[in-house]
C-alpha positions in Angstrom: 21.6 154.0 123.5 24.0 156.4 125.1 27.1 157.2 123.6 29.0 155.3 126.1 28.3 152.1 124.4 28.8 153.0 121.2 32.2 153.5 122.1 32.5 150.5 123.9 30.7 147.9 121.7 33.2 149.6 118.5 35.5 147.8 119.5 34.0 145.0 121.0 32.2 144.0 118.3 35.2 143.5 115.8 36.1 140.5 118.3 33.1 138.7 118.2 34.8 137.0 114.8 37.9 136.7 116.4 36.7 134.6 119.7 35.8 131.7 118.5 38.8 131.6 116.4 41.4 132.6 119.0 39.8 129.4 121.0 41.0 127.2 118.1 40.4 123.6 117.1 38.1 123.4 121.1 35.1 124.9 119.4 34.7 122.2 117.3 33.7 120.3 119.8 31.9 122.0 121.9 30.1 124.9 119.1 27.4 121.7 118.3 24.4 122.9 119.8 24.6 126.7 120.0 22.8 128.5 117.6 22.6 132.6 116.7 19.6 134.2 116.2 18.2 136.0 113.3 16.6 139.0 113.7 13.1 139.7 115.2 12.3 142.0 112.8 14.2 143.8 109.9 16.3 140.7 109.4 18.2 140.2 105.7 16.7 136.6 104.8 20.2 133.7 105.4 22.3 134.1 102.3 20.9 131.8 99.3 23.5 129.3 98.0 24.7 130.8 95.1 25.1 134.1 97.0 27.5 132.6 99.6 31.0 132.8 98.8 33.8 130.5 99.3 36.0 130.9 102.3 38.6 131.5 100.4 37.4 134.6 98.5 37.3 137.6 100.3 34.6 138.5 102.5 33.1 141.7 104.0 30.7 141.6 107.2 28.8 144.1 108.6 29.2 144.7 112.2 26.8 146.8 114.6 26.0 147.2 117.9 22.0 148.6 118.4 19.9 150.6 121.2 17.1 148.9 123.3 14.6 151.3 121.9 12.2 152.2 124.5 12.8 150.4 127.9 10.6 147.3 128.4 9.3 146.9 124.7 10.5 144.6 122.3 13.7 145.1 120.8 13.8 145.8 116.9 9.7 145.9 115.8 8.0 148.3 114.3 7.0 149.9 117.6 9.8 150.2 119.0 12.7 151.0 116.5 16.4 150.5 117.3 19.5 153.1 116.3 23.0 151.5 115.5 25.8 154.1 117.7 27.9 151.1 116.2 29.1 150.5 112.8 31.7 149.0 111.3 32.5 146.8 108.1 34.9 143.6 108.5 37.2 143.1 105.1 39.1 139.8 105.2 41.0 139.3 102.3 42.4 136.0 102.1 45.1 136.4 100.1 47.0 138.4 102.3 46.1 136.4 105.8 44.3 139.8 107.0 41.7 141.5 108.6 40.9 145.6 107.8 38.1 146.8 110.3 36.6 150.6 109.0 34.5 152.3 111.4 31.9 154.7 109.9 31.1 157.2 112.3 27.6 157.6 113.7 27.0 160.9 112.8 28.2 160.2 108.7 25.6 161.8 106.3 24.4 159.5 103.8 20.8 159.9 101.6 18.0 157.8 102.6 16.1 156.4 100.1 13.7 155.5 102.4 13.3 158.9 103.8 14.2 160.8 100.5 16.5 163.1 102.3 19.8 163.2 104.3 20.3 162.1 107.7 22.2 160.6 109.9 23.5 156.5 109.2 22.4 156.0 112.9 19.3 156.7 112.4 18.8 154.4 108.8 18.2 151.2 111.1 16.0 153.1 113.2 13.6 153.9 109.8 14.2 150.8 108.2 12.7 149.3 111.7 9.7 150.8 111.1 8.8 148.9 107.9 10.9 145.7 109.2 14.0 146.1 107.0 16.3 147.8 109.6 19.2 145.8 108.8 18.7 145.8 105.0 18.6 149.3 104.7 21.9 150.0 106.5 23.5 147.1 104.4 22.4 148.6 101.4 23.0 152.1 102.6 26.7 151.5 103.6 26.9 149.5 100.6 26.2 152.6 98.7 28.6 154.5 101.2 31.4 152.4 100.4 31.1 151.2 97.2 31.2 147.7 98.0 29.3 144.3 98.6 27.8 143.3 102.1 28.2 139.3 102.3 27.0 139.1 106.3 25.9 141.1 108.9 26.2 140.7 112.8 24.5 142.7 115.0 24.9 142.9 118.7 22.8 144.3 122.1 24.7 146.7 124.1 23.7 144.2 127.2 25.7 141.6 126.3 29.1 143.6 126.8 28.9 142.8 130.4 27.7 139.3 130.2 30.9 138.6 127.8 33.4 140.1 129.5 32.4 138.1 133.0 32.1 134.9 130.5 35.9 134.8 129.9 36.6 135.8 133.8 37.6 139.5 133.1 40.4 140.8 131.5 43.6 141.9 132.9 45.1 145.5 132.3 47.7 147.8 133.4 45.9 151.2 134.2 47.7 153.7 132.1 46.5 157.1 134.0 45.0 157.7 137.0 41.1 157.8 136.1 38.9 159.3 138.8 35.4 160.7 138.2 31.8 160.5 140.0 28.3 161.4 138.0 25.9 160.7 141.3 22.9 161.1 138.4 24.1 157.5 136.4 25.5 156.3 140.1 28.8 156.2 137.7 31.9 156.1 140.1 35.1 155.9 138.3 38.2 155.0 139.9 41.7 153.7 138.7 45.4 154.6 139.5 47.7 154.6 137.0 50.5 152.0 137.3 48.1 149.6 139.2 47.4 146.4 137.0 44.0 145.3 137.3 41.6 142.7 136.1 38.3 144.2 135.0 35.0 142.4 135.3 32.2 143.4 132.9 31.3 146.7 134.8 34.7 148.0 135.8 35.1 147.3 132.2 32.6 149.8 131.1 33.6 152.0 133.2 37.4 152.1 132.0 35.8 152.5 128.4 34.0 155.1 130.0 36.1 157.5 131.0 37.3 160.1 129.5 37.9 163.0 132.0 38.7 163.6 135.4 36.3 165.2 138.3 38.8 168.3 137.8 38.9 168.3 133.9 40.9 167.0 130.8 44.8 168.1 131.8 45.6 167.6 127.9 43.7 166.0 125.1 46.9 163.1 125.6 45.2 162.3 129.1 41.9 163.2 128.0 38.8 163.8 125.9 38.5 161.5 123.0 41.8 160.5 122.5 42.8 159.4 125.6 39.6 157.3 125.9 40.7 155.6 122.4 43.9 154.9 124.0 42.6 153.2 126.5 39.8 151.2 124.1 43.2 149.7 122.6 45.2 148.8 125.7 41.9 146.6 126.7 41.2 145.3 122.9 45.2 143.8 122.9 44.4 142.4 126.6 41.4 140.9 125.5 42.7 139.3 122.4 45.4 137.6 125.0 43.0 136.7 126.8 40.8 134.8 124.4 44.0 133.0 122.9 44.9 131.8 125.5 45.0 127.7 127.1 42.5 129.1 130.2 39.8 130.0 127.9 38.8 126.4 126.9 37.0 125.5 130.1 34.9 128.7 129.4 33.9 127.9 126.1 30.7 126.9 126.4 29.8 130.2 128.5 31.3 132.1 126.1 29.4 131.1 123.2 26.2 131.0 125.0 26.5 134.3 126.4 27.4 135.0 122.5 24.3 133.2 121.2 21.8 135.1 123.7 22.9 138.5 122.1 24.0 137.8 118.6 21.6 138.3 115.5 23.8 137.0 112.3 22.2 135.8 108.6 25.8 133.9 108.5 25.0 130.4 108.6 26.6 128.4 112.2 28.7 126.4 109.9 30.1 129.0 108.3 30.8 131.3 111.6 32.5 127.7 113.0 34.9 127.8 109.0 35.4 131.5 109.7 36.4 131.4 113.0 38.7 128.7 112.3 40.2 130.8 109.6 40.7 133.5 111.8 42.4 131.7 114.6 45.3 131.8 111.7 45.4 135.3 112.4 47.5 137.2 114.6 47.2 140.9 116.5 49.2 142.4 113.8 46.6 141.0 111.1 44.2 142.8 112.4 43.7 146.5 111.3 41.7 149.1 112.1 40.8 152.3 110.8 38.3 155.0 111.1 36.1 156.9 108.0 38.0 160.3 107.4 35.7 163.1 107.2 34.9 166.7 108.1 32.5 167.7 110.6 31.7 171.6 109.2 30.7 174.6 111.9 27.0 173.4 113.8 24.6 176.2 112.9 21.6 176.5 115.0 18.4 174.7 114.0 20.5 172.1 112.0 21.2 168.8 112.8 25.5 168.2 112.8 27.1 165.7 110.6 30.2 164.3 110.2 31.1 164.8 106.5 32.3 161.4 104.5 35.1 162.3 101.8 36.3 159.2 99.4 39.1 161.2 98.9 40.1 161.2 102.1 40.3 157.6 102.3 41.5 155.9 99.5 43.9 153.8 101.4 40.9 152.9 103.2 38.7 152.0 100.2 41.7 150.2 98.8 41.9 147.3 101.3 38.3 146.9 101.2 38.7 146.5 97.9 41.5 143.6 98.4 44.8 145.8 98.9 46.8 145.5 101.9 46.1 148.3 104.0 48.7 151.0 105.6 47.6 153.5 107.4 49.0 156.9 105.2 46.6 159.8 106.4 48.6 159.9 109.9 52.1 159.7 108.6 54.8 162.5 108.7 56.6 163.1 105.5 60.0 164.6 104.7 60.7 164.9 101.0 64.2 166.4 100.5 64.7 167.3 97.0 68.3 166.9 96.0 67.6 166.5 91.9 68.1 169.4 89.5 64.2 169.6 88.7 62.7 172.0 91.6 59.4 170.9 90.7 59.6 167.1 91.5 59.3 167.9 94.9 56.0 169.5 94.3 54.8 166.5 91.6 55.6 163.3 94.3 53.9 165.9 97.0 50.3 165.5 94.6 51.0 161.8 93.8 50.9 161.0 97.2 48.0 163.6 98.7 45.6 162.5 95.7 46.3 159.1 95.3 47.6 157.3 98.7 44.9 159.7 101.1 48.6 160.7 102.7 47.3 164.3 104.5 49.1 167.3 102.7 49.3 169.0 105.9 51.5 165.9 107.2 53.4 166.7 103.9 56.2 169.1 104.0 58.8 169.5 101.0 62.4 170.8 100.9 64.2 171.6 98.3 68.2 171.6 98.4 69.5 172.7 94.9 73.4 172.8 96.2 73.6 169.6 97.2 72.6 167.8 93.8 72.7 163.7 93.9 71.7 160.8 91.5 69.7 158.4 93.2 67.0 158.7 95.4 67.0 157.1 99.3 64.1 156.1 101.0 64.0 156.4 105.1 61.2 154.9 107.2 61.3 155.0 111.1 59.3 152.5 113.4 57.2 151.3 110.5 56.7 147.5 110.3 58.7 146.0 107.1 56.1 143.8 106.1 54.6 147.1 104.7 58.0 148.0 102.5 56.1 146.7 98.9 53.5 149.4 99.8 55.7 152.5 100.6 58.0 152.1 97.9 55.0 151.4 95.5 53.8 155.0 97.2 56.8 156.8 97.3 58.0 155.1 93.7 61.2 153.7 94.4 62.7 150.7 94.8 65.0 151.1 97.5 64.0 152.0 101.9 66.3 152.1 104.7 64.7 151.2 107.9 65.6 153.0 110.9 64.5 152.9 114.2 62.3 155.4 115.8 63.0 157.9 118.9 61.1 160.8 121.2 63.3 162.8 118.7 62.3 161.5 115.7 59.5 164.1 113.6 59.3 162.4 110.4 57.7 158.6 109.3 59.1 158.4 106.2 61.6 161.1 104.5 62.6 160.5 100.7 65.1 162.4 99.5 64.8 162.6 95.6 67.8 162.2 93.0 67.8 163.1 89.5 67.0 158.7 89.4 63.3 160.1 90.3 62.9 163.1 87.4 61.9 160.9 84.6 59.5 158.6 86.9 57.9 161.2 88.9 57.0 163.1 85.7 56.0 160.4 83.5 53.6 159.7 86.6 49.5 159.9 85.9 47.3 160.5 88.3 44.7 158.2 89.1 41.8 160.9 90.1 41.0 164.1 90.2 44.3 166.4 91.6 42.9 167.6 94.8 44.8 171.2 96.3 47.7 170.0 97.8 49.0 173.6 99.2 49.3 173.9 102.8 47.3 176.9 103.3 44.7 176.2 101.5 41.6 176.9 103.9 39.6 173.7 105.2 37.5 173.0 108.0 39.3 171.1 110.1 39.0 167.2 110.0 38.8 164.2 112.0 38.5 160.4 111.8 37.0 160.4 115.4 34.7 163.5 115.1 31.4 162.0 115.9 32.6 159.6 119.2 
């Protein structure tokens, strides 16, 4: 499968939970009779009774989005294995009313047990396919990856992207830059102005995931490249959650789910999709989050394949909701910490706590230190960060108190502590949870990405 739906179907996919639900107490009636298939080969047998847990525990899902294999073969055997350009795991924890979706890049290097060697996590379906265990091997691989426990998987074909997005009557946007570009060779023919508000059916759809340059070139990696095309990926995701919440969709129920049922494989049992679903119409846009695997891809060396290089390290806020903590996205936060106490080093000592053990990046990090200007108790300033995450930053930044402020064009910094000699004692008496990892600014490092492989 090319790229291009990989891209697509990573965010697609995360919604194929939240549908049903959006659609709320309608499916009910009208779910009786639609049933999800299991796969045609390298299915994970439907979850024994003991295994299933209850819907109020958490739970984490597999999501992934394959290839056709070869043209005109069957999908998924032996003789025609599939890759997955699409993974991602689903963590919904209960307890706090939410939803973290991780996306593991295509491209992550993980050891196959199967192979007895690295390769690529794309290509562990594609092997497992081969001795009909596709889907069992990538559980168990990303398992492995993740250090967690794979309850369900759901696994999409590209080819229903289309037939979904027509299902619900397309989805309205407002184009956010103009978008021109023509490949004659995959009769692709882009074209969007910015400003213009659209509705997109299932190919003009693809073809605003699709773009990600302009027949001239990328202007700026804002208006371009991968970036801008993530951009865009979330300005449809937010229209297509409207969308499916809202009173029109009930008449197209039934088309939705059967469009749904023709291209879904799931070991989740229909009565439990039908209590999910209902579980997550509870949830709202900003229960939802979503995050990427941090990683390193190093320098491609001829002969050698190129990987995108996993570090837990990295991603400890990450691992920490999928292990039932409510998750805050640290790693792209800007970080001021003013250091107004009579130690100098504290500075220094929060700086480690925060780079080792909350995956906030060091180079997002900086440190002052003002020795004149000496005061007792340490502030806490956050700018444009939701308050509903306060319990987290002050457990991070060890403090009690956080002033919110609003945040402007002129505004560098996410958060900026300034530490009082109320900090010396607490910041000291800290222990580190891990290993300390090199929290110096110019330490050398290959330079790293969450979106390296897309």
């Amino acid at each position: 499968m090319n790229n291009k739906w990989g891209r697509i179907l990573r965010n697609i996919l995360v919604m194929m939970m939240v549908i049903t639900g959006s659609i709320g107490s309608a499916v009910t009636y009208l779910y009786s009779g639609f049933i999800f298939k299991s796969d045609v080969y390298g299915s994970s047998e439907t979850k024994k009774e003991e295994e299933i847990p209850k819907i109020t525990d958490p739970v984490n899902i597999l999501i992934t989005g394959v290839d056709i294999g070869t043209p005109g073969e069957e999908s998924g055997s032996a003789s025609n294995p599939q890759r997955t350009d699409t993974i991602m795991v689903a963590h919904y924890e209960p307890s706090l009313d939410q939803m973290t979706v991780i996306s593991i890049p295509r491209d992550t290097k993980v050891y196959s047990k199967r192979q007895n060697c690295y390769i690529k996590i794309t290509e562990v379906h594609a092997y497992g396919d081969l001795h009909n265990s596709g889907i069992q091997d990538l559980e168990e691989t990303v398992e492995e990856l993740l250090g967690i426990n794979i309850n369900y998987y759901m696994k999409i074909d590209y080819s229903g992207f289309h037939e979904m997005i027509d299902a619900i009557g397309g989805v309205t946007v407002t184009i956010p830059q103009t978008m021109i570009y023509d490949d004659p060779v995959q009769d692709l023919h882009i074209n969007f102005t910015k400003g213009d508000v659209v509705t997109l059916d299932g190919q003009k759809a693809e073809e605003f995931f699709r773009w990600r340059k302009n027949n001239e070139g990328i202007a700026n990696e804002k208006d371009g490249g991968d970036l801008g095309r993530i951009d865009n990926q979330v300005v449809f995701i937010k229209a297509f959650i409207e969308k499916v919440a809202s009173p029109s969709i009930v008449t197209k129920i039934p088309v939705l789910l059967q469009s749904l049922s023709n291209v879904l494989y799931t070991n989740m049992d229909g009565d439990y999709i039908l209590k999910y679903a209902l579980n997550f119409a509870k949830l709202g846009v900003d229960k939802v989050e979503f995050a990427t695997l941090r990683g390193d891809t190093p320098p491609w060396e001829p002969g050698e394949a190129s990987y995108f290089i996993y570090y837990p390290e990295w991603n400890r806020d990450i691992l920490q909701a999928l292990n039932g903590k409510q998750f805050f996205s640290r790693y792209d936060k800007n970080v001021k910490i003013i250091n107004k106490s009579s130690d100098s080093g504290i500075g220094d000592k929060l700086k480690t706590i925060l780079v080792n053990d909350y995956s906030y990046n060091k180079y997002n990090v900086n440190i002052e230190n003002n020795s004149e200007e000496v005061v007792e108790n340490t502030s806490l300033d956050v700018y444009g960060i939701d308050e509903k995450y306060d319990n987290v930053i002050k457990d991070d930044f060890l403090t009690n108190v956080i002033n919110h402020n609003e945040k402007s064009e002129d505004t560098k910094y996410d958060i900026v502590v300034t530490l009082g000699n109320n900090s010396i004692d607490i910041i000291n008496n800290y222990t580190l949870k891990e290993k300390v990892i090199d929290t110096s600014s110019n330490s050398s490092t290959s330079t790293n990405s969450s979106n390296s492989s897309y």
